[in-house]
C-alpha positions in Angstrom: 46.4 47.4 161.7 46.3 50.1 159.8 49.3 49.8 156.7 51.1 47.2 154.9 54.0 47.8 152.8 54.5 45.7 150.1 58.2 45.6 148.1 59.5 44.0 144.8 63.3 43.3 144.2 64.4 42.3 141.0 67.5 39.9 142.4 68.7 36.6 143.1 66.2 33.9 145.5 70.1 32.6 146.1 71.2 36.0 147.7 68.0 37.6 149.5 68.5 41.9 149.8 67.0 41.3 153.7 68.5 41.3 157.2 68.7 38.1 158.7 65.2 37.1 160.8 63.4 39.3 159.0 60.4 37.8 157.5 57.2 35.8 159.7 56.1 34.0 156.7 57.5 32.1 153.2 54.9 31.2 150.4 56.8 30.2 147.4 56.5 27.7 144.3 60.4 27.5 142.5 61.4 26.3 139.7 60.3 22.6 139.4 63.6 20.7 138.6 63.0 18.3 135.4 60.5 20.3 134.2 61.2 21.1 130.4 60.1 24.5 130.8 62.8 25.5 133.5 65.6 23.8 131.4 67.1 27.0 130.7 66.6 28.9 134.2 68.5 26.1 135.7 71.4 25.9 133.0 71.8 29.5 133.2 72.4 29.2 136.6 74.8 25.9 136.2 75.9 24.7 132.5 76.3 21.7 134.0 73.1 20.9 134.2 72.7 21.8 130.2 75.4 19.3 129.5 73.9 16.6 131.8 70.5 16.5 130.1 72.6 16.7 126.6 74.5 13.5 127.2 70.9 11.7 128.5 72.1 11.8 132.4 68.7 12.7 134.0 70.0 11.7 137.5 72.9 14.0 137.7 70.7 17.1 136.2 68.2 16.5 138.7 71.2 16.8 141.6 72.9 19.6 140.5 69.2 21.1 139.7 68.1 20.6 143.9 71.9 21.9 145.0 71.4 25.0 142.8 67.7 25.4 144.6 69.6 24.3 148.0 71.1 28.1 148.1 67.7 29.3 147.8 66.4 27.7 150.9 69.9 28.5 153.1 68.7 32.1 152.6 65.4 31.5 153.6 66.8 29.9 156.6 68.9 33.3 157.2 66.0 35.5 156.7 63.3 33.4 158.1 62.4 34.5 162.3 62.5 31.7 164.4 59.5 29.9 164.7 58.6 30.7 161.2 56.9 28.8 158.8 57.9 28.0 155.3 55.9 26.5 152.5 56.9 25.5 149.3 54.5 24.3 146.4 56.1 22.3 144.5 55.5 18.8 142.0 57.2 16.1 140.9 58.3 15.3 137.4 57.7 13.1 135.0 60.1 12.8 131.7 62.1 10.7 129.3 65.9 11.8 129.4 67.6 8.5 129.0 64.8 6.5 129.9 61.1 7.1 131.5 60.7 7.9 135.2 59.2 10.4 138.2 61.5 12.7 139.4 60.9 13.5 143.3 61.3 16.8 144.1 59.0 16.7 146.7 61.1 14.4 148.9 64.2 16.1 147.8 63.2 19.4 148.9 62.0 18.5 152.2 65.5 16.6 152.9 67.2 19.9 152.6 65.5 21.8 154.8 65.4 19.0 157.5 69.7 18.8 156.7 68.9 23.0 157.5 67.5 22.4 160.4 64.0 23.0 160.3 61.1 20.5 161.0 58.5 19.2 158.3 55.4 19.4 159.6 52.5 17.5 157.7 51.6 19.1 154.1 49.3 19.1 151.7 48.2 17.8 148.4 46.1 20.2 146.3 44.8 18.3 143.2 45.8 20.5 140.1 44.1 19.3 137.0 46.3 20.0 134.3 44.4 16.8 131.9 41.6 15.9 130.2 39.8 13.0 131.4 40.2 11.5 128.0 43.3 11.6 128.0 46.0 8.5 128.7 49.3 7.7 129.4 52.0 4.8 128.2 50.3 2.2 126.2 46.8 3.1 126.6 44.1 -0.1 127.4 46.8 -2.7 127.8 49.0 -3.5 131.0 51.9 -3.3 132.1 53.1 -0.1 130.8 50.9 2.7 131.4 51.6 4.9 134.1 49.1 7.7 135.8 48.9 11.1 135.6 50.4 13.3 138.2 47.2 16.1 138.6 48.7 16.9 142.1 51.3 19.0 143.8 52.8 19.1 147.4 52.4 21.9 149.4 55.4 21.3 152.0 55.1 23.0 155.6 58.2 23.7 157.7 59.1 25.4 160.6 62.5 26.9 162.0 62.9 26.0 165.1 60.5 25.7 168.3 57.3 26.9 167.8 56.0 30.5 167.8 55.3 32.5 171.1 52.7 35.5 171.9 51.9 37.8 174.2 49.0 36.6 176.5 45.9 37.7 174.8 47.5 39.1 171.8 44.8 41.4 169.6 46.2 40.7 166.1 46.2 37.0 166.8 43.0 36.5 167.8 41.5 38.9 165.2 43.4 36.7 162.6 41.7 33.6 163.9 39.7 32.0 160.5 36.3 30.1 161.1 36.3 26.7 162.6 34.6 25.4 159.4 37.2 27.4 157.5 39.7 25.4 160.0 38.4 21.9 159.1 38.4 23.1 155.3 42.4 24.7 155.3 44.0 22.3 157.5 42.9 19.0 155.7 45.4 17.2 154.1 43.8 16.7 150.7 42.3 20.2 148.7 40.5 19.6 145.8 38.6 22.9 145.9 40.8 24.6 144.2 42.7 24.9 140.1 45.7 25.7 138.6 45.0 29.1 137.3 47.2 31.2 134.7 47.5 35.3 135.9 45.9 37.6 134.1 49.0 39.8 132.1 48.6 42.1 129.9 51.4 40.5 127.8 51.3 37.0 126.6 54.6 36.7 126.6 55.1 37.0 130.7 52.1 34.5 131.0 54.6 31.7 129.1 57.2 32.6 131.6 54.7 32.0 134.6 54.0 29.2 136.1 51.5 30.6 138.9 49.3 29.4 141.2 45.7 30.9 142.4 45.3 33.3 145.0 43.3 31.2 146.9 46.5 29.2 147.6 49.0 31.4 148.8 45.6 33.8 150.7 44.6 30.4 152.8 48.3 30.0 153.6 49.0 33.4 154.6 45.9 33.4 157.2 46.9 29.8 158.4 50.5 30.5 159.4 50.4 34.1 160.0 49.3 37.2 161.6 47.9 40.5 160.9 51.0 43.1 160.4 53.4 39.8 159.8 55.2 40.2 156.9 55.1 37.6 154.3 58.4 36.2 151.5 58.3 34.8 148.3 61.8 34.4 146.7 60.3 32.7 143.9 57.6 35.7 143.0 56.6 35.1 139.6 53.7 37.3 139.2 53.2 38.2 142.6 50.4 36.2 143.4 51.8 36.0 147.1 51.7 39.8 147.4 48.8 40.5 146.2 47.6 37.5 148.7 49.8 38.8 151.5 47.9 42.3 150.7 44.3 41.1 150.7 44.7 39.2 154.3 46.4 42.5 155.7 50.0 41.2 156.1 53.2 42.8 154.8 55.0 41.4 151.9 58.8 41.5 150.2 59.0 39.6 146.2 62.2 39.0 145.0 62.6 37.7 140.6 65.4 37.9 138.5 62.7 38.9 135.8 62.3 42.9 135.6 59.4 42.4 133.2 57.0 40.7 135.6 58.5 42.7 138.3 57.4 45.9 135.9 53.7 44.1 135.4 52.8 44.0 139.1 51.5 47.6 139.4 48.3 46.7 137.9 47.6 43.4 140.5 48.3 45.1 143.5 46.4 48.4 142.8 43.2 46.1 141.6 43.2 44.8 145.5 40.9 47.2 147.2 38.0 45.8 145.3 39.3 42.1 145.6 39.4 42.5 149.2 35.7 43.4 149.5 34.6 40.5 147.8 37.0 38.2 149.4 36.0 39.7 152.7 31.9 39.3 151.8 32.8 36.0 150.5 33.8 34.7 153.8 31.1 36.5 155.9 28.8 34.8 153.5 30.4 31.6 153.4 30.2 31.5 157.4 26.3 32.7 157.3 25.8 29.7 155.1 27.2 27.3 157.6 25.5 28.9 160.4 22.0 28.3 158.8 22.8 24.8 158.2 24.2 24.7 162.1 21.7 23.5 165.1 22.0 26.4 167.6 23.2 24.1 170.5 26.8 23.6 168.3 27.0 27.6 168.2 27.8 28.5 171.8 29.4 32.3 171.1 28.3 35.5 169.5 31.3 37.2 167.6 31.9 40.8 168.6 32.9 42.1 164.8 29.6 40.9 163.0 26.1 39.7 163.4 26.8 35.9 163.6 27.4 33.3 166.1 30.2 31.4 166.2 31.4 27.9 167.4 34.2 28.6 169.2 35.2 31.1 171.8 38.7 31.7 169.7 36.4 33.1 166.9 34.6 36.0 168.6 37.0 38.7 168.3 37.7 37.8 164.1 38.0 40.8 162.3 38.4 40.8 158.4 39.9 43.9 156.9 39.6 45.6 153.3 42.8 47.3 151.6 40.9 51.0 151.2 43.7 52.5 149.2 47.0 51.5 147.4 49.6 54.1 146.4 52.9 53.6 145.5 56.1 54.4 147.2 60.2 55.0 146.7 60.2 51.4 148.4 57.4 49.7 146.6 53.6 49.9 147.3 51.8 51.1 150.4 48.3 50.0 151.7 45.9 51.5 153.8 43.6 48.6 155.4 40.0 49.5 157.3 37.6 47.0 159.4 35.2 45.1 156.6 31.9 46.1 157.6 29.1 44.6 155.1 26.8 46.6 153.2 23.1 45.5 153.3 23.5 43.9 149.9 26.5 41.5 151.8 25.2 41.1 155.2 
């Protein structure tokens, strides 16, 4: 695995620029319906929905809100190689329109991609604290009519169709493999290790039009349900946190926004990732050193043929991380070079 390419559309998530079965991989966070703050996206998109939450009709917004998202996820459907995996962060809603309520996009997303076919597999809820402990909802100290904060969001796991085959004894699988405490860590249901995080732009203006996630998300993803050289979608890219993600684990990526400005933005992020590799890379070498010291030998059966450590599986041994050496743009969007991670003495 030497390159990954790495392209930005300005365009439509409704009408993907991509041949059908193209992409291995969708990380994405739309547009949360009944959210104030995509009011205008979603009117722009369907005036109907501007004139539903005018007359106090929160139910019918919310529909037409999901069927204008439902175009979205046919195209990922089109564009998405069977066997692929889709998630889609996304939270429910809580607002007054003609009365108080939740909204649940959550369980209205995942009914339309089962009614597109594909399966839900289980998610995850990652705990996003958004307020203060001191803070309260409804009527404060007296029952009935408080209600609690939502501080979570779903991360929603599908897949298209039968699972995934390899080669026997496919290389860039088992060099992709994570380690098994990393396993136990990424594929628990709950995450709490992680917080909402605003990207760092230049103008303050694009950071009020973003709604972004950390890296850690969308990187954890990308290693959990892909491959080195797969290439990764996010038809919701925002500020490109998936890219950049997509770049640091050493997997091809394609954004597509209707917004040109954060589109224009990007070139900062994804040049800043040979030095965000390293550190991810050390990060995870160190993290794994750390478990291995607090390990009893007999629960460490393998030595892993990349780096100095034992390792507790025999699917482990041939893990390889890799660094992005050198980013350089391209007529087509952003190339990078990728090398083997081999720790200086300072991060062995």
């Amino acid at each position: 695995m030497d390159e990954t390419t790495h392209r930005v559309a300005v365009g439509d998530a409704r009408d993907l620029p991509l041949a059908a079965d193209a992409v291995d991989l969708v990380v994405t966070s739309p547009p949360y319906p009944m959210i104030e703050m995509w009011d205008a996206v979603f009117t722009d998109l369907d005036p109907e929905i501007g004139a539903a939450l005018d007359a106090g009709a929160g139910e019918r917004a919310h529909d037409r809100m999901h069927a204008v998202l439902a175009d979205a996820w046919r195209e990922v459907k089109r564009v998405l190689r069977p066997g692929g995996i889709a998630v889609v962060n996304v939270g429910d809603a809580t607002r007054s329109v003609d009365r108080f309520r939740v909204y649940d996009n959550h369980a209205r997303v995942t009914n339309a991609f089962a009614d597109l076919g594909f399966d839900p597999l289980p998610g995850v809820l990652w705990r996003k604290p958004t307020n203060s402990a001191a803070k309260f909802m409804g009527s404060g100290m007296v029952p009935p009519n408080a209600y609690v904060t939502l501080e979570h969001e779903h991360l929603l796991v599908f897949r298209n169709g039968e699972r995934r085959g390899f080669e026997p004894g496919a290389d860039r699988r088992y060099e992709a493999a994570y380690f098994w405490e990393e396993r136990n860590d990424w594929f628990s249901d709950v995450w709490t290790d992680l917080n909402g995080a605003r990207q760092d732009l230049a103008e303050p203006g694009l950071r009020e039009r973003s709604a972004a996630f950390p890296f850690a998300l969308p990187y954890r993803l990308i290693n959990m349900y892909s491959v080195y050289g797969d290439t990764v979608l996010d038809p919701f890219w925002g500020t490109g946190t998936t890219s950049v993600a997509a770049a640091v684990a050493g997997r091809n990526s394609v954004g597509v926004d209707a917004d040109p400005e954060v589109v224009a933005a990007f070139a900062d992020r994804i040049t800043a990732t040979p030095e965000l590799s390293r550190a991810v890379a050390a990060d995870r070498l160190a993290a794994h050193r750390a478990f291995v010291a607090e390990t009893d030998d007999d629960a460490l059966g393998y030595d892993a043929v990349n780096y100095d450590v034992p390792v507790r599986t025999n699917q482990e041994r041939d893990l390889q991380l890799y660094t992005v050496a050198d980013v350089e743009a391209t007529t087509a969007g952003w190339r990078a070079t990728h090398e083997p991670f081999v720790p200086t003495d300072d991060e062995a």
